[in-house]
N, C-alpha and C positions, 0 to 999 in steps of 0.2 A: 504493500500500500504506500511506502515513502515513497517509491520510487516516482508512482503515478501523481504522487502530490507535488513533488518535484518539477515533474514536467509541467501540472499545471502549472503551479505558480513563475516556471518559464514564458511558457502561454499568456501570462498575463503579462509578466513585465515585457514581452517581444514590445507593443505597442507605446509603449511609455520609454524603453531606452531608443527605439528609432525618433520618436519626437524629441528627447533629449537631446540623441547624436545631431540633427536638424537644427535644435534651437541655440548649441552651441554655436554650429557654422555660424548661422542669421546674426549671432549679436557680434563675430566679428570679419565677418563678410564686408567691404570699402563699399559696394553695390547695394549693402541694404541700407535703409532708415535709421534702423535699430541699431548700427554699429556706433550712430552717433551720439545714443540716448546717454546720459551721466552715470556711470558705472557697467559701461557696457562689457569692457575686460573680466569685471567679476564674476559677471550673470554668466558669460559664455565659459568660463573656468567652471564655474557650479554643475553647470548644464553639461560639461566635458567628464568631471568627475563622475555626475549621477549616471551615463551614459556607461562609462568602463567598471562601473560597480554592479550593475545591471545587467549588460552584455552578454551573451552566448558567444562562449570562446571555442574557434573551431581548430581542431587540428592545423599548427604551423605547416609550411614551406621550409625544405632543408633550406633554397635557397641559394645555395652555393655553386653557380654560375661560370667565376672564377678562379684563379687566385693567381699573386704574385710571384716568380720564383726566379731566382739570377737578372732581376730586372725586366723580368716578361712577363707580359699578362699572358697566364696559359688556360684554354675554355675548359668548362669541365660539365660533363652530362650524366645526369642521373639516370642508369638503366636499373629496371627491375630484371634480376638474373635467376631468381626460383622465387617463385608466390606458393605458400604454403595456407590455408585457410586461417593461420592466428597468427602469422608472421612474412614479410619479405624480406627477400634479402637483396638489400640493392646495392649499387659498386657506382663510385665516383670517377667516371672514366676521363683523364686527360687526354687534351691532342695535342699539338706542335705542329706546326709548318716545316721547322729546320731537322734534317735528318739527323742530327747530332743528338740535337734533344730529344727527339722521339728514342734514340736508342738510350739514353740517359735514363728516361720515364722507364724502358722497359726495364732497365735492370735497378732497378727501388724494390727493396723489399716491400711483401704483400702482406696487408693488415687487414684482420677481420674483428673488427669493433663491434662487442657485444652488448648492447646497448640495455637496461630496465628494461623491465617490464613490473613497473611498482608505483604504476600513476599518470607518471607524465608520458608525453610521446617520444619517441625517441628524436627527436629532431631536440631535445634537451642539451644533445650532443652534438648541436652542430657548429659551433668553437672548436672542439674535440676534435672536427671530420676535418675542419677547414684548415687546423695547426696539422693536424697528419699529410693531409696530401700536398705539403711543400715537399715531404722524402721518401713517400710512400705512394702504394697502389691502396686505397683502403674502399672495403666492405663493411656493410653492418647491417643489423637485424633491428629490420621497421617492424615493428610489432603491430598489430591490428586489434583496434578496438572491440572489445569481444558482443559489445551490444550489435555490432555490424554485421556477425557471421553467423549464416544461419541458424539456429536451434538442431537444425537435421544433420548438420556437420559432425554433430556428438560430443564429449567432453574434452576437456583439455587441463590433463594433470601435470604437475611437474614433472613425473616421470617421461612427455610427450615435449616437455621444453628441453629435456636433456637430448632428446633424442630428435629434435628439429638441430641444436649446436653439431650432435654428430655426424648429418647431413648436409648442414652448411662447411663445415671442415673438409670433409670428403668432396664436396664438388667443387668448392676452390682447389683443393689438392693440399695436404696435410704438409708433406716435403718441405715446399716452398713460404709458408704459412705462419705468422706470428698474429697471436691472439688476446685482444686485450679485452677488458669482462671488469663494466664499473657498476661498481655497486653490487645490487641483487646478483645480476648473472654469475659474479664469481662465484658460487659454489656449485650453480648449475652445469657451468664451463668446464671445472676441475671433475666434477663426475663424468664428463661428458670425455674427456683427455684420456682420466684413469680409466673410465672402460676399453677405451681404444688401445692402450698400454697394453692392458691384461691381456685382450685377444688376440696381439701383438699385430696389431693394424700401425703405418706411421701414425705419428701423433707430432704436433708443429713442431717451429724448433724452438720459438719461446713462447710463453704464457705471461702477460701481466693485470696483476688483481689489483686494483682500485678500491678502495674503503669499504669494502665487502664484511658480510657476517662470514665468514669461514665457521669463526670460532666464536658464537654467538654471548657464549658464559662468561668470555672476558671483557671487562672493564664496562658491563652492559648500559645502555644509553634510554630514553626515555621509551624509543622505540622499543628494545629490545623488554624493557620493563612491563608493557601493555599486554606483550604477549605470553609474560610467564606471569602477570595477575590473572590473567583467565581461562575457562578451559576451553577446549577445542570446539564443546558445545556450543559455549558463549557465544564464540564466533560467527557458528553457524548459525546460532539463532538471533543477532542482533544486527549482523550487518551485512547478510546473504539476502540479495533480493532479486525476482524476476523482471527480466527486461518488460516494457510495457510495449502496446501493439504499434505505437508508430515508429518499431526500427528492426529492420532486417531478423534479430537474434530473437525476437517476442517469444519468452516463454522460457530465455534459456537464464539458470540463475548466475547471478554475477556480485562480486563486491564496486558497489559503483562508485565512479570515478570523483559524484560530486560528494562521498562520505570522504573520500580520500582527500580532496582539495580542502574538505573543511578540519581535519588531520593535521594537514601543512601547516595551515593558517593558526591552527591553537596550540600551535609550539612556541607562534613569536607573534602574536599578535598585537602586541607594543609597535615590533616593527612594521608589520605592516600597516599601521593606522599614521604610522609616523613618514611611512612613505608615500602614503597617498596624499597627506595634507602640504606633503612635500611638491609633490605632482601640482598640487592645486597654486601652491608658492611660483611655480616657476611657472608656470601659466599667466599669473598676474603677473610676473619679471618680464615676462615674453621672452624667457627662456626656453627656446625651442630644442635647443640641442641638451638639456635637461630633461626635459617632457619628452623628446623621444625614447631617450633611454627608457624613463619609466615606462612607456608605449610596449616597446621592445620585450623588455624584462617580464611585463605583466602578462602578455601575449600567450606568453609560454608556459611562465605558472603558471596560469588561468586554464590553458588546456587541459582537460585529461582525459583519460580515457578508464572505461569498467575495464576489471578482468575476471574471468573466466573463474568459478566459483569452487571448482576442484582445485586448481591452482593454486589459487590465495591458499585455502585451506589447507593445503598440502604444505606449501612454503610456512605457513604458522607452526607447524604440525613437525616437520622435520626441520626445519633449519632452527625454529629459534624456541619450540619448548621439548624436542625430545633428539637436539644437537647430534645428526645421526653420522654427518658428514666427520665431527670432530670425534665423536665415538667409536669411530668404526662398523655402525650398524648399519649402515645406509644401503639398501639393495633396491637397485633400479631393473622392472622390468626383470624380474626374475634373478638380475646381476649382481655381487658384491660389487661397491665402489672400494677400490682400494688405490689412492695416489700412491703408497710406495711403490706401486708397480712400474711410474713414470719414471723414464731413465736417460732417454735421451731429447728432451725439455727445458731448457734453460727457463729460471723463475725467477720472477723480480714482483716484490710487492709494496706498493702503495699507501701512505697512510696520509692523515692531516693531523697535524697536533692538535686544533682542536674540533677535530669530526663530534658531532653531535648526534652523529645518525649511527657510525660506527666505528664503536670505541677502541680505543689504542688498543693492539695488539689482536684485533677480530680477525684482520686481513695477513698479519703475520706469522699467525695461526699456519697457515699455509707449509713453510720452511720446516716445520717439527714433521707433517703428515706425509708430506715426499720427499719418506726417509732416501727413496733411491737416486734422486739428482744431486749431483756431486757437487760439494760445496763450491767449486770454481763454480759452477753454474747457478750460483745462488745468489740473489741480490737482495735486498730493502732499502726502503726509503721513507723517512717523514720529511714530510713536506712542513717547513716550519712557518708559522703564525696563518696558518691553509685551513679553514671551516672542509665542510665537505665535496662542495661546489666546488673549493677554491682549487681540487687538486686535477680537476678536469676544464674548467673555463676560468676566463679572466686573467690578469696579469702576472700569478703569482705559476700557472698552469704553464702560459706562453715561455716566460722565463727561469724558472727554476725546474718545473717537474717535466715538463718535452724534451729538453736538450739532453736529459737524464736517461730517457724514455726512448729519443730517438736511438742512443751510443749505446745503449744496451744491444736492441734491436740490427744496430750494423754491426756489433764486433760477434754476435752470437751467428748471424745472416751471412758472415765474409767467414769465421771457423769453421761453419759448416762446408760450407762451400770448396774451404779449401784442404778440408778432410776427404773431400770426394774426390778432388783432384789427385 
């Protein structure tokens, strides 16, 4: 029933944010009347504010068009290369004119960017996509809004996300293949390696984990706290709901997206009241190049998307109240998951001093469970005075954690290479 009540009260405000959006422009529109009335900057702030507080935020644009690289603008086109019904996997394809370049481009190590699936879309990443493809080929996994995909399609458990990662690995080609997994995906990803180890299938040649729960019991965070106050029932019975009839999925159960955005919001809701009123400040400034930011920024937290109600459950369930990855109990599809079995996988993992989401040493966790990668093939990193965000976008991501990130990546991409030789 929330679900339905949600929509309505979508329904209702549709009408009242388009008049909004409308009545901002008009008060400062040179063409209208009203731009000249006395206090006409405020009214159209007001009316801009109530507008993006109201709004239906729809799925981002990667966007990424271009980028810069030795001084050239090189094009770059987003292909879909496998559509799977609750994920695609798409690859940022550059070109070049100059044959030099092009043979440059082709010999950049290949990156498969493992993107959440734990609210937002993945275009969350797309800082991320746009810092990788100045020295890399990179892929990543667009997840699909699960209210989008049929009911008839059937279920979708984690065990079915592990095993979408070991499909996307195999058809890029595992050889050739470095694998990075922020956030959530790192534990999905490392199940997803060690089964390939075990069967003695290739498995890439490096893995790197991003502020991931590996090891959910350490240093646990507000997130982690929610899920070990309640039981697996709670879950299902407070925040499992069926999609309603005006979208593709009607009928299939999901944890929806708009419980999660309001999740986000009551972690730091200081801040975000302080950045709205900020928003409305630089609108009266006629700070534009402030007010886009916040445009920008809000666009994307604002998006989200439902996921698939086996999934959620199953992610609560195993990764963060009965830690099956860090126990050793974890069997996928019939499988033991065992990382010591990974042996020839260089590992490098990720933290933020102060991650909020996932607490010092979750993602570290990693280096104890794959007893079998030899410590020359071992890396860590905290990324210092780096939130969660900050170890994947933004300034602190661009400058301290890529250059880290890239050199890992070639000196592991050029050994291999020259062990085969």
């Amino acid at each position: 029933m929330l679900y339905q009540l949600h929509e309505f009260q979508r329904a209702l405000l549709g009408p009242l944010t388009a008049w909004a959006e409308a009545a901002s422009k008009t008060y400062v529109n040179p063409s209208s009347p009203l731009s000249y009335v006395p206090g006409a900057p405020r009214i159209a702030a007001g009316y801009e504010l109530l507008y993006r507080l109201g709004k239906d935020y729809e799925k981002p644009e990667f966007n990424i068009r271009e980028i810069e690289k030795d001084g050239h603008r090189i094009p770059v086109i987003e292909q879909i290369i496998v559509e799977k019904p609750f994920c695609k996997l798409v690859r940022f394809k550059r070109y070049a004119d100059d044959s030099d370049a092009v043979a440059q481009l082709k010999e950049e190590p290949v990156v498969l960017v493992c993107a959440p699936l734990s609210g937002h879309h993945s275009t969350l990443l797309r800082e991320t996509v746009r810092t990788l493809l100045q020295d890399h080929k990179v892929y990543i996994t667009d997840w699909v809004d699960a209210r989008m995909v049929d009911a008839e399609v059937g279920p979708f458990h984690l065990d079915d996300y592990v095993a979408y990662i070991e499909s996307f690995i195999r058809h890029i080609g595992a050889k050739n293949l470095h694998v990075i997994s922020v956030c959530q995906p790192t534990v999905p990803v490392l199940a997803a390696i060690s089964l390939m180890a075990s069967r003695g299938e290739d498995t890439p040649r490096t893995m790197t984990m991003m502020g991931g729960p590996i090891d959910a019991r350490l240093s646990p965070t507000a997130v982690n706290s929610l899920a070990m106050r309640h039981s697996h029932e709670w879950f299902e019975n407070n925040v499992i709901y069926k999609v309603p009839p005006n979208y593709p999925g009607h009928g299939r159960h999901v944890y929806p997206g708009f419980l999660q955005h309001t999740g986000f919001v009551a972690m730091n809701p200081g801040r975000h009241m302080n950045s709205h009123y900020d928003f409305y400040e630089s609108l009266l400034r006629g700070d534009e190049e402030d007010a886009e930011a916040h445009r920008v920024f809000y666009n994307e937290y604002n998006a989200v998307l439902d996921m698939a109600a086996e999934y959620y459950l199953d992610t609560i369930k195993v990764v963060f109240q009965e830690f099956r990855l860090a126990e050793g109990t974890w069997v996928v599809n019939g499988e033991p998951v065992r990382p010591q079995d990974i042996r020839d996988t260089a590992l490098l993992t990720i933290e933020g001093e102060f991650d909020d989401i996932s607490g010092a040493g979750q993602t570290r966790a990693a280096h104890d469970l794959c007893k079998g990668i030899p410590e020359y093939a071992k890396r860590h990193m905290t990324a210092a005075k780096c939130g969660h965000y900050g170890i994947f976008s933004g300034r602190r991501w661009r400058n301290e954690v890529y250059p880290q990130l890239r050199d890992f990546i070639l000196a592991h991409d050029r050994e291999v290479e020259t062990e085969i030789a």
